[in-house]
Phi, psi and omega in degrees: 000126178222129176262155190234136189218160198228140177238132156232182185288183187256351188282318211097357176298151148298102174246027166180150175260141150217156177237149198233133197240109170247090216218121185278133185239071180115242191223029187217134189260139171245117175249170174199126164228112218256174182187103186248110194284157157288009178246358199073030159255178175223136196231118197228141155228172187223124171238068199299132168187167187246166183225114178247257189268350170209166173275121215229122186277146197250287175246160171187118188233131190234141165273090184236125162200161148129190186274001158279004163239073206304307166248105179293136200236147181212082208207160192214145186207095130299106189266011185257312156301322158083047157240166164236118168239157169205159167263159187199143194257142183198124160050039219004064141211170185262124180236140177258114162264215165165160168208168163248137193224125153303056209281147181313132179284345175283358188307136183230008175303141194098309202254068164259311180325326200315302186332276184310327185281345192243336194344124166310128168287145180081023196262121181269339192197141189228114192237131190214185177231164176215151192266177174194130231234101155263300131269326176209145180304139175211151231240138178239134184273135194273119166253108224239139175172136182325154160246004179088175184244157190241190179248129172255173175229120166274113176062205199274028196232151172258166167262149172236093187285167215238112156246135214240130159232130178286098167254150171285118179258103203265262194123157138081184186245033159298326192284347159308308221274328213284339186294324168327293181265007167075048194229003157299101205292160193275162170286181156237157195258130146275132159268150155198139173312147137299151177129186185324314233214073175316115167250134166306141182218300210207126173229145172281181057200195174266148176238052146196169182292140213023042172252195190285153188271135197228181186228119169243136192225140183271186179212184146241176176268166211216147165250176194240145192271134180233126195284117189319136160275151205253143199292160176250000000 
């Protein structure tokens, strides 16, 4: 599967092209979902997983640089070995740290559209874990529920897409703390067509910590109309 997707502004500008690349190998799926900004930045993750009676995330190295990622992220999570590196800037230079973590086998980084597109039926709320990288890695809970539905337009025709919201469960008692001190993340909104085959179309939210809420959306490629040359 190879998918083409656009992030915009809150404005509606285009600020980055992306393409999400998915290719199975064995009884293990490899995905990359790449984003290339108009400012030079960049946004890449690489994703390993296997996919049976559930879906089990294996590896995932995540990328964020450049100047729409004012704090650049660089982590990588094994999930079978239960290590982690990231990188870190200290005293201007770049450090590789690690650790080892007791991660959760439900960890979706890389896979959350997945989530909405597989959503259980008759499931009012779906809960899962996600790493996230802050001063240091820490493992976060996801709380994923319909949101009720909207109308998308294929052409001329409309669609009825499943809109989904994603809230963050920070926990313990940073998660007491953070509404307080305004460090809670806002949710995020997910869409996906209906039907035989649920397709991911389009998410609302941020996609790093404090940055701007952006829009993704897929798209296709479009050719530009060229007026016939008239013969002489």
């Amino acid at each position: 599967m190879h998918g083409f997707l656009l992030l915009k502004s809150d404005d509606g500008r285009v600020i980055a092209v992306g393409d999400q690349v998915n290719v199975v190998r064995g009884d293990e799926i490899y995905s990359r979902l790449v984003f290339h900004f108009r400012d030079g930045s960049i946004d890449d993750e690489s994703t390993v997983f296997h996919q049976g009676s559930v879906f089990q995330l294996l590896r995932d190295h995540h990328i964020q640089k450049g100047p729409s990622f004012p704090e650049p992220v660089d982590m990588t999570v094994n999930v079978p070995t239960g290590q982690v590196f990231w990188r870190e800037m200290k005293d201007g230079k770049n450090e590789v740290k690690t650790e080892h973590m007791d991660l959760p086998p439900d960890l979706v980084n890389g896979m959350v559209s997945m989530i909405v597109e597989n959503f259980p039926t008759e499931v009012t709320e779906f809960k899962t874990s996600y790493l996230v990288l802050a001063s240091k890695p820490r493992v976060v809970k996801l709380s994923v529920k319909p949101d009720g539905t909207d109308s998308a337009r294929v052409g001329g025709s409309s669609r009825r897409s499943n809109r989904f919201n994603v809230h963050i469960e920070i926990g313990g008692v940073s998660g007491i703390v953070a509404p307080v001190v305004g460090k809670q993340p806002p949710d995020v909104k997910l869409w996906v067509i209906d039907g035989e085959v649920p397709t991911f179309v389009k998410m609302e939210g941020e996609l790093s910590q404090k940055g701007p809420r952006w829009t993704m959306i897929l798209t296709s490629p479009t050719w530009p109309s060229h007026s016939p040359k008239k013969s002489e």
